[in-house]
Each structure stands twice: as C-alpha cells, then as structure tokens.
N, C-alpha and C positions, 0 to 999 in steps of 0.2 A: 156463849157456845162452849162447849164441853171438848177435853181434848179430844174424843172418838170421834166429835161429827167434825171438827174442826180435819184432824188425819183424813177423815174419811173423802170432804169435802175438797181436800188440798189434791190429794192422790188420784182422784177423780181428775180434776184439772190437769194436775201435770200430766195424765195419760193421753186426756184431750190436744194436748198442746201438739200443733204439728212438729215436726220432724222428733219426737221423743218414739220409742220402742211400743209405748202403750201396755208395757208389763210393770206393775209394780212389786218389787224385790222388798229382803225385807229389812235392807239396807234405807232404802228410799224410807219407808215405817218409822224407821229409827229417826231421819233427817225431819221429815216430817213433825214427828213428835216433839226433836228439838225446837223446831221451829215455836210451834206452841210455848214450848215450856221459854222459850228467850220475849215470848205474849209479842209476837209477829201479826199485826191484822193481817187478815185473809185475803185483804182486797190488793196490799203489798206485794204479797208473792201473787198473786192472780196478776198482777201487771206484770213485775217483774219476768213472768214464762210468757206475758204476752210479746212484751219488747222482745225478751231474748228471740224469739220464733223471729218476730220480725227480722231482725237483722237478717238472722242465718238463712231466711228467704230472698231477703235483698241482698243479690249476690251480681259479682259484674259478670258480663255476659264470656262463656266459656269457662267459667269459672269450676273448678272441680267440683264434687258433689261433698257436701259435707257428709260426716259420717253418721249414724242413727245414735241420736242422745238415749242413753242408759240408765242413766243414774239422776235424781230427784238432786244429788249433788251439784251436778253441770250446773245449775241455774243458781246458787250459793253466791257468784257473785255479782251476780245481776240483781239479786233480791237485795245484799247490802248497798251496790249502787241505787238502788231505787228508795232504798231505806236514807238514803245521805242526802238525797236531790229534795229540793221543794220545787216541786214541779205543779205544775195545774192540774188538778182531775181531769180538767176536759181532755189533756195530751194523751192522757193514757185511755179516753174513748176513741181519739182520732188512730192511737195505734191499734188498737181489736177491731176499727173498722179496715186498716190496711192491711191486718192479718184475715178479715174476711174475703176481701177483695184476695188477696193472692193468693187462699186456697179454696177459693168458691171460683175466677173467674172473674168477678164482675168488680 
C-alpha cells in the first residue's frame, strides 16, 4: 500500500472512531503520514483507536463526559502501547465487537 491510500485509509478510520470530531485537520495529514513513513501496519493503529474508543466509552457511572478528541495525535500513545503489547489478534476483534455493542446498543 502506498503512502496516499495508507493517509487516506488511516484518516478515514480515525474520523470513524467514536468520540473523535470527525474532521480531519492538516495536522492529523501530517501525523498520519508520519505514521507511514516510521512503516506502522494499518491494522495497529486501527486497533489501537479501536481500544482507545473503548476505554473512553467505559466510563464509571456519573462520570463526566469526556471531551470530543481533535487531533489524530490523542491516539499516539495508544498506537505505541499497542505497538509494545503481543497481544492476541483475536483481543482486538473481541474490542471492535465491544465498541460495536456500545455504540450500536446491542
């Protein structure tokens, strides 16, 4: 994959990601591209904004409302945490089914 569809496919995601603004700035461009150029697989950071989402949905009850993520950065160190873990692929299907369940409802 090429850095344009790689930016393209990234920035796509992170707009997708719940609690993020859904605008992409051209700061985030820039983040993005680095990502590429440090040869990030894509399926990394597509976990990484998955987990992150999860958490900041898993919130204790009464808990303030997080604020709307901005910046393609916020998720920087969640991607090098997911970068450091050997974790199981299947964990990060079990988390994009938790983040569908709690912004789908079911």
């Amino acid at each position: 994959m090429d850095q344009r569809e790689y930016v393209g496919r990234l920035l796509k995601a992170y707009c997708a990601t719940p609690g993020t603004c859904g605008v992409v700035r051209r700061a985030d461009r820039l983040v993005a591209a680095q990502l590429y150029q440090r040869g990030l697989p894509l399926i990394a950071v597509e976990n990484a904004l998955a987990l992150a989402a999860v958490r900041r949905l898993v919130r204790p009850d009464g808990a303030a409302p997080l604020p709307t993520v901005r910046s393609l950065a916020y998720f920087l160190p969640v991607i090098d945490e997911v970068l450091a873990t050997k974790v199981d692929p299947h964990y990060f299907q079990h988390v994009r089914s938790k983040l569908q369940r709690l912004t789908t409802g079911r």
